[in-house]
C-alpha positions in Angstrom: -41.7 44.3 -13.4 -43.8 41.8 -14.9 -44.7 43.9 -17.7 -41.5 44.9 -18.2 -40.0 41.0 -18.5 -42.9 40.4 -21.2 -42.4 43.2 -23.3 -38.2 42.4 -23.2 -39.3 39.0 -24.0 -41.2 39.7 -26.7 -38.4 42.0 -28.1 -36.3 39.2 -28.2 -39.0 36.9 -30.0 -39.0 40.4 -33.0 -35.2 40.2 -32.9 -35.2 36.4 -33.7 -37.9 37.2 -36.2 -37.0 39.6 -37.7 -33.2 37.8 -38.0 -35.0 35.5 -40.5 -34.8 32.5 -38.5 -37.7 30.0 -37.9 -40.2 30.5 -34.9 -39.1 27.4 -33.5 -35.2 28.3 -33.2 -35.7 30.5 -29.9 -37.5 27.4 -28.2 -34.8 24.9 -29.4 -32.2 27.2 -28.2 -34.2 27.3 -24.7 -34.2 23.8 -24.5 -30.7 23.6 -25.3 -29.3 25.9 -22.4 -31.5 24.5 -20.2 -30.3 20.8 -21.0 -26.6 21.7 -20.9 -27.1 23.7 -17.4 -26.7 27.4 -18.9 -30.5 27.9 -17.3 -31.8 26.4 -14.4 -34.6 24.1 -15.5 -38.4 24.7 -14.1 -40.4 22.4 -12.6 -42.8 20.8 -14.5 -45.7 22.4 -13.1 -44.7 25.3 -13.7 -44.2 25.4 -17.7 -42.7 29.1 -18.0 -40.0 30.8 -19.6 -36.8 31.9 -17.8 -36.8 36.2 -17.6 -35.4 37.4 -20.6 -32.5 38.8 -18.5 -31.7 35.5 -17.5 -31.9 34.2 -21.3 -29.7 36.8 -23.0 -27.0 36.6 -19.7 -27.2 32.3 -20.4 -26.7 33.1 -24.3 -23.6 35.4 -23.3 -21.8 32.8 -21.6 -22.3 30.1 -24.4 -21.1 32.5 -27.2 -18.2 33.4 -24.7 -17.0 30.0 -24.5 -17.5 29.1 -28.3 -15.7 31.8 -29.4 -19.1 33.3 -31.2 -19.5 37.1 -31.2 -21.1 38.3 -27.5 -24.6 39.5 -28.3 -27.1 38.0 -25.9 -29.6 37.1 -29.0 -30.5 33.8 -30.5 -28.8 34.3 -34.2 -27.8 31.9 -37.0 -24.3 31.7 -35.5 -25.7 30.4 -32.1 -27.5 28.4 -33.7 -25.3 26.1 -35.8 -23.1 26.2 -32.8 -25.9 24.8 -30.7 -26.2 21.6 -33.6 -22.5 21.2 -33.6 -21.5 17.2 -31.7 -20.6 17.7 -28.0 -20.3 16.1 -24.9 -23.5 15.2 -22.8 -22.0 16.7 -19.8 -23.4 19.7 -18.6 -21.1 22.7 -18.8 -20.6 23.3 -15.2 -18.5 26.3 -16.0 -21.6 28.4 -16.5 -22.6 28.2 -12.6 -20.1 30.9 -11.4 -20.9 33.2 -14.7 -24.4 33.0 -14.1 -24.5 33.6 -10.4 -22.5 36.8 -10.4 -24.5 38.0 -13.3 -27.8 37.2 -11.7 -26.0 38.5 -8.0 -25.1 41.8 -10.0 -28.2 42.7 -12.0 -30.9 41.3 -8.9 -28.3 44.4 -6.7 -28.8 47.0 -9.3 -32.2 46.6 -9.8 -33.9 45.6 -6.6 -31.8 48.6 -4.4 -33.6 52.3 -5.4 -30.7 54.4 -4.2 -28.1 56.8 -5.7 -25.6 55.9 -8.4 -23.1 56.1 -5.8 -24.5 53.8 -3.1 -25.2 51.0 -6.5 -21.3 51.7 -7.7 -20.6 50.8 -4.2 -22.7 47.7 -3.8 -22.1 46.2 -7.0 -18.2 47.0 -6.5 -17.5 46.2 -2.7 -19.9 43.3 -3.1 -18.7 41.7 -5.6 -15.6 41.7 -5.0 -16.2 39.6 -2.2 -18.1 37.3 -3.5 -15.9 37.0 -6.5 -12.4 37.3 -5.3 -12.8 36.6 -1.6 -14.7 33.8 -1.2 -13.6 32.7 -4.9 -10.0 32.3 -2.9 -11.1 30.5 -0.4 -12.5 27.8 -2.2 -10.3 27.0 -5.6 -7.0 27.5 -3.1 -7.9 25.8 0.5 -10.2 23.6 -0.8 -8.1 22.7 -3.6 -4.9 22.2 -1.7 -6.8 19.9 0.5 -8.1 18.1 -2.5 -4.9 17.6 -4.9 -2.9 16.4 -1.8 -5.4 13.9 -1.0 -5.9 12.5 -4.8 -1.9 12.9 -5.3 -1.4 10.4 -2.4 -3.6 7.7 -3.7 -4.4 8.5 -7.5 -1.0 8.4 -9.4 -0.5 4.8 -10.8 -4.2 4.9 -12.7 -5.5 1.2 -14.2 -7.0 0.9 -17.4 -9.1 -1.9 -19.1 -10.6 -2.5 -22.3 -13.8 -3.4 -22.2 -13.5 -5.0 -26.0 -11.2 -6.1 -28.6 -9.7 -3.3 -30.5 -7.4 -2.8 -33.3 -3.8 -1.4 -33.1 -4.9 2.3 -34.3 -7.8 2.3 -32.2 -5.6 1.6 -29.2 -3.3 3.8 -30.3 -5.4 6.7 -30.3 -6.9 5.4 -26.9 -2.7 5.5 -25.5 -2.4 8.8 -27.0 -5.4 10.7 -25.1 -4.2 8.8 -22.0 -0.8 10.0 -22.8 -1.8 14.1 -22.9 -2.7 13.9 -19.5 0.2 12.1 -18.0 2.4 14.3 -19.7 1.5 17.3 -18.1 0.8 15.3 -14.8 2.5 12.6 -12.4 -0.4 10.5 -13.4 0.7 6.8 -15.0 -1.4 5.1 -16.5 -1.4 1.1 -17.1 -3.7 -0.6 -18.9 -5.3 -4.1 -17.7 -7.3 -7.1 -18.6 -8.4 -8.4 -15.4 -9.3 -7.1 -12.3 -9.8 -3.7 -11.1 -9.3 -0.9 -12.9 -10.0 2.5 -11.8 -11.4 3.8 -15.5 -13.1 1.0 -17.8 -13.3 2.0 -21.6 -16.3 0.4 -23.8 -17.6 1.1 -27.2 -21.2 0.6 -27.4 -24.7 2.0 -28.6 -26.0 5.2 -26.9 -26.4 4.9 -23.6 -27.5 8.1 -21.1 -25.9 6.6 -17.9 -22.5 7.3 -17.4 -21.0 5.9 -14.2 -18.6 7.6 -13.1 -14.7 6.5 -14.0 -16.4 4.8 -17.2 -15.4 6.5 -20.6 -17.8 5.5 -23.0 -17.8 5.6 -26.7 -20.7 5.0 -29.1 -20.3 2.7 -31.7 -22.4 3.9 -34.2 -20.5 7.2 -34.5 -18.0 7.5 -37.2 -14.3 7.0 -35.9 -11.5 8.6 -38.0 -7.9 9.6 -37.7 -6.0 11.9 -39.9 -9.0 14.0 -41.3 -11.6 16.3 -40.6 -15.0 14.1 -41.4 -16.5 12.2 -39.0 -15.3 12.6 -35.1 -11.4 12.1 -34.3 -11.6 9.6 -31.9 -7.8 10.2 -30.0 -9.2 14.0 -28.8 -12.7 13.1 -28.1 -11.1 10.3 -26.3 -8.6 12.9 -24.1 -12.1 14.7 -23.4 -13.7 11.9 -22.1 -10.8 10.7 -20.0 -10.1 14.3 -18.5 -13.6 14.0 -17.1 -13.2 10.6 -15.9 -10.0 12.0 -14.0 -12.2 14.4 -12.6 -12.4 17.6 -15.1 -15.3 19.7 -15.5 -15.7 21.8 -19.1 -13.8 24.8 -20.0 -14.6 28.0 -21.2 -12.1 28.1 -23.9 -13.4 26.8 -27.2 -10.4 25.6 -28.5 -9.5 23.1 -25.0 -10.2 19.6 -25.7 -12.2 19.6 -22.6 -14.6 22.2 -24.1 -18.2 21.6 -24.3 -18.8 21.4 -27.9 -16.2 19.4 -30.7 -14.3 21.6 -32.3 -12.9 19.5 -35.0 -9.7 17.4 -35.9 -6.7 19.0 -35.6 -3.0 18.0 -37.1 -0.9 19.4 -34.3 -3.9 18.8 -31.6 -2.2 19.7 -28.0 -3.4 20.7 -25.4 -4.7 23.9 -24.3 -2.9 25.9 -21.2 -6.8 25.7 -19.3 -6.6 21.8 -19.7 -3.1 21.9 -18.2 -3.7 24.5 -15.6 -7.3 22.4 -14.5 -5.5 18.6 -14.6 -2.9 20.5 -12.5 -4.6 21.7 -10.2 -5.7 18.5 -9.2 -2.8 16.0 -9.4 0.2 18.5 -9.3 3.1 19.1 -11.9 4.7 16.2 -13.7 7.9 14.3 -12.4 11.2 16.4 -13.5 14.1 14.5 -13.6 16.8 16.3 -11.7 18.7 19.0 -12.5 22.1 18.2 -13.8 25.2 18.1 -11.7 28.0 21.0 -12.5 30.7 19.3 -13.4 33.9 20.3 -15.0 34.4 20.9 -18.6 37.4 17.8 -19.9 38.2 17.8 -23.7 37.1 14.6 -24.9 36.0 13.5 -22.0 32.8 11.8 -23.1 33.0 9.5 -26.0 31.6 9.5 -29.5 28.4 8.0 -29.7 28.3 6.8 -33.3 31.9 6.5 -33.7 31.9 3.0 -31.5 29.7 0.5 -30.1 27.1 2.2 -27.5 26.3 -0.1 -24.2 22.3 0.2 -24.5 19.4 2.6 -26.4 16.0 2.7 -24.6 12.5 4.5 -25.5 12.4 5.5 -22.0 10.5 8.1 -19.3 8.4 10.6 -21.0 8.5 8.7 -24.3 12.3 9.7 -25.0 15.0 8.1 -26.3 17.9 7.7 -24.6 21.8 6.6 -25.8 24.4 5.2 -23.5 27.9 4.8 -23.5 30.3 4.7 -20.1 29.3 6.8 -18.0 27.4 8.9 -20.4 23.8 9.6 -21.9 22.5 11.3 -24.5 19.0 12.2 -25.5 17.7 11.8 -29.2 15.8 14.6 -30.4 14.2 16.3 -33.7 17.7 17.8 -34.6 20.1 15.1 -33.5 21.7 14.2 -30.2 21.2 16.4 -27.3 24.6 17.3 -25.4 26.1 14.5 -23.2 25.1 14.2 -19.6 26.3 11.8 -16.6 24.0 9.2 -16.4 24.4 9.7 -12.7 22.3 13.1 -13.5 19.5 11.3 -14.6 19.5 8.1 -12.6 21.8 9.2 -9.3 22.5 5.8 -8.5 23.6 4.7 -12.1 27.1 4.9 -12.9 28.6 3.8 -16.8 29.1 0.2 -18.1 25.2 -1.0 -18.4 24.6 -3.9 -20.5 21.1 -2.8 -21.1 18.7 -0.7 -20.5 14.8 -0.8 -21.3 11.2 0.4 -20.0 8.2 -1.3 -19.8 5.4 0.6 -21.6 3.5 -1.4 -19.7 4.3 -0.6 -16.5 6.3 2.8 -16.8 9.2 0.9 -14.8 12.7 1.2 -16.2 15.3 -1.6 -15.8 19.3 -1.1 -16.1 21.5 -4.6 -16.1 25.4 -4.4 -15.0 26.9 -7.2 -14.8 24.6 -10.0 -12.7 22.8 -6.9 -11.2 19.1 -5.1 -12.4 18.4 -1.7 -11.0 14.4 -0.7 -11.2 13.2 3.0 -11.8 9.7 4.4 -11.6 10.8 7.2 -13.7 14.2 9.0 -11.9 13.3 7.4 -9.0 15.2 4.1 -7.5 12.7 1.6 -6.5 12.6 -0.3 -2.9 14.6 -2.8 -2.7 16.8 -2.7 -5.7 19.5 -3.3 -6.8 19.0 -7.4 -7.2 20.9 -9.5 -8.0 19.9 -11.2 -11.7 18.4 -14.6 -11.3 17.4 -17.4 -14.3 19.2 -14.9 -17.0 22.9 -14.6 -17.2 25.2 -12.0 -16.7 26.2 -9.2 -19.0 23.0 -9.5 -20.9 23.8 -8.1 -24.3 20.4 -6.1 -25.2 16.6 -5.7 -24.1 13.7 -4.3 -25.4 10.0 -4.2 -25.0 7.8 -6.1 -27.4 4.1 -4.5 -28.0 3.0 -7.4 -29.5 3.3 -9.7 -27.2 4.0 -7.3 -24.1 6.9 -8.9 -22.5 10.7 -7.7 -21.8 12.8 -9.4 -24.3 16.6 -10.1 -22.9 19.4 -11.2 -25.5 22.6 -12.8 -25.0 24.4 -14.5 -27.6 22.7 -16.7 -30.1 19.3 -17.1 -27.4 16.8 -14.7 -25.6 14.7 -15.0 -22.7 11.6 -13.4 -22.3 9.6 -12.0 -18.9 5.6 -11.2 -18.2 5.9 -8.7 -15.5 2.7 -9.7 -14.5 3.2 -13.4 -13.8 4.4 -15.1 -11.1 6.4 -17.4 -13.1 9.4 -15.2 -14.0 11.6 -15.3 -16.9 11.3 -18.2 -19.3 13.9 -21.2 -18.1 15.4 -21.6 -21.6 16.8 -19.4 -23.6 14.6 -19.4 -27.1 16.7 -19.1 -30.5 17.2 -15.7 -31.2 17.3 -16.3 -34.6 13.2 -16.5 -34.4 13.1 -12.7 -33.8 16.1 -12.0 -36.1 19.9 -12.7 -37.0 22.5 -11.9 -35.9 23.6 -10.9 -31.7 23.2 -6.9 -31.2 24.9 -4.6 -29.0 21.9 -2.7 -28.3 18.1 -2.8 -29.4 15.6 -0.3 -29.2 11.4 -0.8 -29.9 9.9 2.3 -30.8 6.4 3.6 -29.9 5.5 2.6 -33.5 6.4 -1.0 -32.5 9.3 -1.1 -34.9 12.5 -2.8 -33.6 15.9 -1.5 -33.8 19.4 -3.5 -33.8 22.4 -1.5 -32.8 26.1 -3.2 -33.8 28.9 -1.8 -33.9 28.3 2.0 -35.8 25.4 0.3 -37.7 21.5 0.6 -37.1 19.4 -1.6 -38.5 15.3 -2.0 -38.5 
């Protein structure tokens, strides 16, 4: 056997030669499946070369899962691949590959019996291995897993660890956004205190606690174009391990190994959704509307009279109210009229505004001298209240970025709220003209920060 590993060995060796590549390409190529986990590193003392079995199975699963052509053989390809940025992060995908390959050849070539008794063992065997005990852990253990995270890991804290500028936060949001998309994870984002993931941008550093995403500062940050490294999906890489996300396989998933470039329409891939899933569950749906029967002209015309109140609300949507109607705003126009009472079952028409903290996630309806407060569809505890230092019939709210506070108008004056003080709403009513003239009906800040003023059919920015 020994012979027979030195001779494949050195057929290999001819094969990279013989390629035209360089004598030192195979032993980079070692050292980089080795460092990534595709080989099982040797102790020092003992200074040998994995069987070449082992090297062509580890080279199969690396071109596998960077979408190079399968040959087992160190080639140019493999090799730019191998120089390509990645993540630091050992693949952990390649354990199962490489066990049932190793499981699988060490059965045919160890067991000297009949092509029928080797069909049978590698068969039968396998498929135990593989699909039994495979069952057994990704679905009980799993289950056990996802139920436990779900109950304590849904309302995720955030904190900068620096100063930043609006389009680096942006793209930071946006990365964080992917996930909770496709999840019920929320995320908020905090100055002080604990937060369960810290972001920092710093020199090159090899520890990596965990829940810390990481970003070296003398890498070349861009957005919009190919050079340099797109920091929004290396930033949705980073924060998919940090919620707990191994690599993938697939090439093209932002939580593959290697970069794979900037992308206009970047989204993720079904593997990145089908992996954050499996840990946190499905994302909140709001509830399926109510069948009710068809009236001509039963719900008004939008943009034919004042609206009540226009909100960027849950899951980054904007919403349009009007008596006991809503409508959704999308790419083509306004989405068909639904009950509010579909959406938000305790919600009936005749708000005087409507707005969601971006953040907090919570949404906040005011009737008359009442607030309602939503964590998405969901009624909080202990609501409705009754509206205290801000008066009744509040004419229009929105969220300022800038200064992240709820901004309440009413007549000539606004008031303005910190969530996260103890103080509550400001005691005086500020001039409104500081922000703008004139009194809206409705006002609307979009993700953008831009503000909008609703009055009458007219929509101003």
């Amino acid at each position: 056997m020994g012979n027979m590993e030195f001779l494949l060995e050195l057929l290999v060796l001819m094969t990279t030669a013989a390629s035209g590549l360089r004598a030192g390409d195979f032993s980079g190529a070692l050292v980089y499946l080795k460092k990534y986990g595709y080989l099982n590193a040797p102790l020092p003392s003992e200074g040998r070369r994995p069987p070449p079995r082992e090297m062509k199975a580890a080279l199969r699963v690396f071109q596998k899962a960077t979408q190079l052509q399968v040959s087992g053989r160190v080639d140019a390809a493999t090799l730019r691949m191998m120089r390509n940025p990645r993540c630091g992060e050992e693949d952990s995908f390649r354990i199962h590959v490489s066990v049932i390959l190793r499981i699988h050849v060490s059965v045919i070539l160890r067991i000297h019996v009949s092509v029928i008794l080797r069909i049978h063992v590698s068969v039968i065997l396998r498929i135990h291995v593989s699909v039994i005990l495979r069952i057994h852990v990704s679905v009980i253990l799993r289950i056990h897993v996802s139920v436990i995270l779900r109950i304590h890991v849904i309302h995720v804290s955030v904190i900068l660890r620096i100063h930043v500028s609006g389009k680096t936060r942006q793209a930071i949001s946006t990365a964080f956004r992917y996930w909770s998309d496709v999840s019920p994870l929320k995320f908020r984002e905090t100055q002080t205190g604990r937060a369960d993931i810290k972001i920092s941008f710093h020199r090159k550093d090899k520890s990596c606690p965990s829940g810390k995403v990481h970003f070296d500062s003398d890498e070349v940050w861009t957005e919009g174009k190919s050079s340099g490294s797109n920091l929004r999906i290396v930033a949705a890489h980073e924060v998919g391990h940090a919620l707990g996300l191994g690599h993938s396989q697939h090439y093209s998933a932002v939580m593959g190994p290697v970069y794979s470039g900037y992308r206009a329409h970047f989204k993720l891939h079904p593997d990145d959704i089908q992996g954050i899933q499996a840990l946190y569950g499905k994302p909140e749906k709001p509830p399926p509307p109510k069948k009710t029967p068809s009236v001509p002209g039963a719900a008004p015309d939008p943009c034919g009279s004042p609206v009540d109140a226009v909100m960027l609300g849950p899951q980054q949507k904007t919403f349009v109210f009007r008596g006991g109607f809503v409508w959704t705003v999308s790419s083509s126009g306004l989405d068909p009229p639904r009950l509010t009472s579909d959406l938000w079952r305790e919600l009936s028409g005749g708000l005087s505004a409507a707005v969601t903290s971006q953040r907090s996630g919570k949404t906040y309806f005011l009737k008359e001298n009442r607030v309602w407060r939503y964590s998405g569809f969901k009624l909080d505890h202990g609501f409705p209240r009754k509206l205290s230092n801000i008066p009744a019939n509040i004419d229009a709210a929105f969220y300022l970025s800038k200064s992240k506070k709820l901004i309440f108008i009413k007549g000539s004056g606004y008031w303005q709220w910190d969530e996260t003080s103890t103080s509550g709403f400001s005691s005086f009513p500020r001039p409104l003209s500081h922000l703008f003239p004139g009194a809206p009906d409705a006002a609307l800040a979009s993700s953008d920060s831009n503000i909008f003023l609703f009055k009458g059919s007219q929509c101003d920015d």
